[in-house]
C-alpha positions, 0 to 999 in steps of 0.5 A, spaced: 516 457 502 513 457 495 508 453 498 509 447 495 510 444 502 503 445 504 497 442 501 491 446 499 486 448 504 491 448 510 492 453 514 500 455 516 503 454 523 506 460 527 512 458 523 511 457 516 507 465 518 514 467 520 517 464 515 512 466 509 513 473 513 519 474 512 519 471 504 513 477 503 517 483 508 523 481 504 520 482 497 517 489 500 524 491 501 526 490 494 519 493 492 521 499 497 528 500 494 526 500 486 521 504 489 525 510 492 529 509 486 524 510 481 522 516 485 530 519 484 529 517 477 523 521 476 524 526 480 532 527 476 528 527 470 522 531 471 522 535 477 516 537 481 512 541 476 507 540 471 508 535 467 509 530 474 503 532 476 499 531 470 501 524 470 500 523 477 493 526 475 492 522 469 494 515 473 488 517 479 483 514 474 486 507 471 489 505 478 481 507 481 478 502 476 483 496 477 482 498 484 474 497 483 474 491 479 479 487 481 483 490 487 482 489 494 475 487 494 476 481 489 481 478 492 478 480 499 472 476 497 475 471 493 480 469 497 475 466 503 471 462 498 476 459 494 480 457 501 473 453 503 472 450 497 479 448 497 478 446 505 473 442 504 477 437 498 472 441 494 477 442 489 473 442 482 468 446 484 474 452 487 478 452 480 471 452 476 470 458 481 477 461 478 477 461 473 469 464 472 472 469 476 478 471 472 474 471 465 469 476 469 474 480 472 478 480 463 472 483 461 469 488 465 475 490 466 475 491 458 470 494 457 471 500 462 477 502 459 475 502 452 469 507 455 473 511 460 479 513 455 472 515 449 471 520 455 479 522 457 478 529 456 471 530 459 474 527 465 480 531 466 477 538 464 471 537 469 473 532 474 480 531 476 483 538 474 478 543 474 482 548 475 489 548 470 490 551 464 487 548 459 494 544 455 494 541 462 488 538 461 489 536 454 496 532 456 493 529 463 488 526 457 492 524 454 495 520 458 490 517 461 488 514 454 495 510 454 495 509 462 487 505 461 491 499 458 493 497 465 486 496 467 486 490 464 493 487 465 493 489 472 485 485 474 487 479 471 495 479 474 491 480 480 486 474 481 492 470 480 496 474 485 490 472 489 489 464 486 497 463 488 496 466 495 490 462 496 495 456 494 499 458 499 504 460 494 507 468 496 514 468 492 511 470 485 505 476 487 511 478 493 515 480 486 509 482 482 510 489 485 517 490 484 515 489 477 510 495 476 517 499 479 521 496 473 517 498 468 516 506 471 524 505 472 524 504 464 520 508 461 523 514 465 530 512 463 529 509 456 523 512 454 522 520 457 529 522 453 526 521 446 518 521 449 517 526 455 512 524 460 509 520 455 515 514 456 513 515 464 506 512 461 508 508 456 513 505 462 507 504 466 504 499 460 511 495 461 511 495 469 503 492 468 505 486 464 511 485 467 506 484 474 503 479 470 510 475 467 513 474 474 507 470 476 506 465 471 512 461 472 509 460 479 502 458 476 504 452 471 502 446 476 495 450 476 495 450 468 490 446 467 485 447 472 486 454 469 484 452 462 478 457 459 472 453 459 468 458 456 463 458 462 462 464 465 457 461 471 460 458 477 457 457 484 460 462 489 460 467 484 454 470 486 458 469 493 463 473 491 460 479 489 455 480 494 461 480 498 464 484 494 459 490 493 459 493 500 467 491 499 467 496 493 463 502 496 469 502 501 474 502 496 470 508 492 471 512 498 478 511 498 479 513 492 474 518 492 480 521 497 485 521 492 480 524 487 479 530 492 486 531 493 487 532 487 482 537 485 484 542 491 491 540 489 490 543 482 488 549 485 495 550 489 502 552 486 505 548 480 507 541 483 504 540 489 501 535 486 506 531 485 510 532 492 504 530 495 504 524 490 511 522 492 511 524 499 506 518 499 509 514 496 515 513 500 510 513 506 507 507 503 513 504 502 515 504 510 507 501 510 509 496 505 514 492 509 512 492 516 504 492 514 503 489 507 507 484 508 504 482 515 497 483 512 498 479 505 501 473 509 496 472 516 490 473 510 490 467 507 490 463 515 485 468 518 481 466 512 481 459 513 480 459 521 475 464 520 471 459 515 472 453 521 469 458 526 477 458 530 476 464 533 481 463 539 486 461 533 484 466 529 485 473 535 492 469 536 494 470 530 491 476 529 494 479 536 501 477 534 501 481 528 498 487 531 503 487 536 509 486 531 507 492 527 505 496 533 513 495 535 515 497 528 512 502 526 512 507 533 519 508 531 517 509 524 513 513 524 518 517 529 524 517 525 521 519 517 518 525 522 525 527 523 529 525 518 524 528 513 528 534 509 534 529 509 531 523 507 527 527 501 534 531 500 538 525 499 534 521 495 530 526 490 535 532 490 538 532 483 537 533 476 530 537 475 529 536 482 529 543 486 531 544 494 524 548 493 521 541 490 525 537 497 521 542 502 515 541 499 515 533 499 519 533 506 512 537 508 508 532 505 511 526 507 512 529 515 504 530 516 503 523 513 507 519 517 504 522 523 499 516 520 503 512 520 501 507 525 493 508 523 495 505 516 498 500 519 493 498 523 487 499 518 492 494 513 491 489 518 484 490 521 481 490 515 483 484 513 481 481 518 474 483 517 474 480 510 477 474 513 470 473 517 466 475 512 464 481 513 465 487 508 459 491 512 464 494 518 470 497 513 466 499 508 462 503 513 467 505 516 471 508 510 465 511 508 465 515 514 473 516 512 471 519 506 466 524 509 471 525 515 477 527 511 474 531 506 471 536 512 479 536 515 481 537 508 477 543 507 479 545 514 486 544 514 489 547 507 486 553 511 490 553 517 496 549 515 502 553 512 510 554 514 514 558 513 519 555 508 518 555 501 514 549 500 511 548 506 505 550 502 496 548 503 498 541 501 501 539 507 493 540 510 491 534 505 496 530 508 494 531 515 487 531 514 489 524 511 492 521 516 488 524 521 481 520 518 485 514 518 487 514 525 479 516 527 478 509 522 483 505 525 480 505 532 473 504 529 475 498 525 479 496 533 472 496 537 468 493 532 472 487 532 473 487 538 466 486 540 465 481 535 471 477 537 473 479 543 479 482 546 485 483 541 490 483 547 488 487 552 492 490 558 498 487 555 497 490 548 497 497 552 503 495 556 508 493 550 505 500 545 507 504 552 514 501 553 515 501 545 513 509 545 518 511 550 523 507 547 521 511 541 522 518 544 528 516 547 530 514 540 527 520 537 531 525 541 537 523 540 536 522 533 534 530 532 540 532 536 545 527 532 541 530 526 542 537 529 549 536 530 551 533 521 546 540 519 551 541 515 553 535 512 551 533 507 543 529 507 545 522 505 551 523 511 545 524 515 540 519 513 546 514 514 548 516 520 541 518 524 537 510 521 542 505 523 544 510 529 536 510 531 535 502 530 540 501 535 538 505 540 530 504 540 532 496 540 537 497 547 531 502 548 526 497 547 530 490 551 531 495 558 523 496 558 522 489 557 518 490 550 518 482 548 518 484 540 525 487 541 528 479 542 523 475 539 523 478 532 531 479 531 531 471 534 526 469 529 530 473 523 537 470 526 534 463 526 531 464 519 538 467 517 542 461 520 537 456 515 538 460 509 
């Protein structure tokens, strides 16, 4: 399912969604993977101090201007204009709009970095680390200046991920993150060694291009419909960026939530930064495999049958998706909340890394969890809200978000502390995060319920209940597994309690009658047998 098969403008069946699902969680899994395995390696290298957390400090703002100009808003907009222009056989006036579109979005992405890294130091002194020494924020300057040379590749990468979605080809831009961890892979083995932190920039320049290589095989029959023109007006442009302005305050506040993490952090002990940083990022990749992968999938569809006014189609496929995820991250969430210090243990303790620094990300990464199914959810809802169109709902309710979770960081970094060292005020960060999430995503549910209707109804909550006391059920005897091999080693007690808790929540799961439990194996176990 490159897409080849299916022609421009046409929305997926339920099983070419399923199949094109599967292409995408598969490459999440590979994404995952190299991910946890550039969290070890960085962690064996730099361990959870200083120099990790000027790097994650540093990053904050590239990732924040890609994210702004050429994220989640501009594919988000772009994707629902191109795919009606490609619908209604208008298929010159969508590439003039690509390729419009992906000029802009070179530029203005050139033009900020170059501003951004003139004023490096100003930034990290001021805005993101107030409250560290002095060399600190020199070397979060510093590499911020050599970071800023992303900007500009991941924005144009970006469109073309959304171009190639758009075309129903998921394979390449499935890969593309996969890349970026490559790179950071690379620097941090080839280059750190002789560089520092320094290599961990520069690998990150290398995962950029690499995100940007991956796809351009997969973009050759559309070469010609991409050759620059020199125009830089096209119709649906100024579409795009009205729908992407609403679409970009939202994104400012989510990123202005990382922001003040990483403020109240550079207050805390030395590496609370980066256990924060990492304890999201292996929450983030559970959500890429079993939301992400869903979201980026059914996008496309739901933006086509939002553009015909298929509203019946469009909740279907919606409700489908929400149930799929529901059922996988209840146990998820469960399972990363009880096997936390195990699981950190076995992946990251080694090298430079300290049980301090194990504890310390276990914290994090347990409060984050918690969130789990609010980020999943949130993932999914707040596509369909651009596959109709409307940027207003999200964006309000991110900016209510933002506000909520500022309140409850202020709050909970006050009151949230263990007793073990390393359970520090970090962990009131991540809770508070997964807590405005959670208020978020039940905004995000009843507003879309009203504008399209039911998303499921009674038999939504029936199969959620069952699912969760499957997930219980699952959880204690996974705690007392885990209780009984305390003291084996972590890596015996991950291997042992993941298998073990799949197998009991899936018996779990068909006793209660969960219709997931035997439609989503029957449909890997299908597509396996094709394969």
């Amino acid at each position: 399912m490159a897409g080849s098969q299916v022609a421009q403008g046409q929305a997926l069946s339920a099983g070419q969604l399923r199949a094109v699902a599967s292409i995408i969680a598969a490459s999440f899994v590979l994404s995952g993977v190299l991910g946890l395995l550039r969290g070890a390696i960085i962690g064996a290298v730099f361990g959870a101090g200083a120099a990790l957390d000027a790097f994650y400090a540093a990053y904050r703002l590239p990732e924040m201007l890609f994210t702004l100009v050429a994220g989640g808003a501009l594919s988000s907009a772009f994707i629902p204009i191109f795919s009606r222009y490609l619908a209604q056989g208008d298929s010159a006036r969508a590439w003039h709009l690509a390729r419009a579109t992906l000029s802009w979005v070179t530029l203005i992405a050139l033009w900020l970095s170059l501003g951004a890294a003139m004023i490096a130091f100003p930034i990290a002194d001021r805005l993101l680390m107030p409250h560290a020494q002095p060399p600190q924020k020199q070397l979060t300057a510093e590499l911020m200046q050599i970071m800023l040379v992303t900007v500009a590749i991941f924005s144009a990468s970006s469109l073309i991920m959304a171009i190639l979605n758009a075309n129903q080809r998921f394979l390449a831009p499935a890969l593309a993150p996969s890349m970026n961890n490559v790179g950071l892979i690379g620097g941090a083995l080839l280059l750190a060694p002789h560089m520092g932190v320094y290599g961990l920039a520069w690998g990150a320049v290398m995962g950029a291009a690499l995100h940007l290589i991956v796809q351009l095989p997969a973009l050759r029959p559309f070469w010609a419909h991409l050759r620059p023109s020199g125009a830089l007006i096209a119709e649906g442009l100024g579409e795009i960026v009205r729908l992407m302005l609403p679409r970009l305050v939202g994104m400012a506040a989510v990123q202005l939530n990382f922001v003040v993490n990483i403020i109240l952090a550079s207050a805390m002990p030395e590496g609370s930064l980066a256990a924060l940083s990492i304890a999201f990022t292996l929450m983030f990749v559970v959500l890429g495999i079993v939301a992400q992968s869903a979201g980026t999938a059914i996008f496309p569809t739901l933006s086509l049958y939002g553009a015909r006014g298929d509203l019946e189609r469009f909740r279907q496929t919606l409700r489908d998706a929400l149930r799929g995820v529901l059922f996988v991250t209840l146990p998820a969430t469960s399972g990363l909340i009880v096997l936390a210090q195990p699981l950190v243990s076995a992946l990251l303790e080694r090298g430079a890394w300290s049980r301090t620094d194990t504890v310390a990300t276990a914290w994090a990464l347990s409060f984050f969890a918690a969130g789990l199914v609010a980020f999943a959810l949130q993932e999914l809802l707040a596509r369909a809200f651009y596959a109709l169109r409307n940027t207003i709902a999200p964006v309000a309710v991110a900016v209510g978000g933002l506000f909520l979770n500022v309140a409850l960081s202020l709050l909970l970094i006050q009151i949230v502390r263990g007793a073990e060292a390393g359970q520090g005020a970090h962990g009131g960060l991540a809770l508070a995060n997964a807590l405005a999430t959670g208020a978020e995503s039940a905004a995000l549910w009843l507003w879309l319920r009203r504008k399209i209707g039911a998303l499921g109804g009674w038999d939504m909550l029936s199969m959620a209940g069952r699912a969760l006391i499957a997930t219980v059920g699952m959880s204690a005897c996974v705690w007392a597994m885990s209780q009984l091999l305390a003291r084996a080693a972590p890596l015996i007690v991950v291997m042992v309690c993941v298998p073990l808790g799949i197998l009991l929540y899936q018996g779990l799961a068909l006793l209660l009658g969960v219709p997931e439990a035997r439609s989503l194996p029957m449909s890997i176990l299908r597509r396996l047998k094709r394969g």
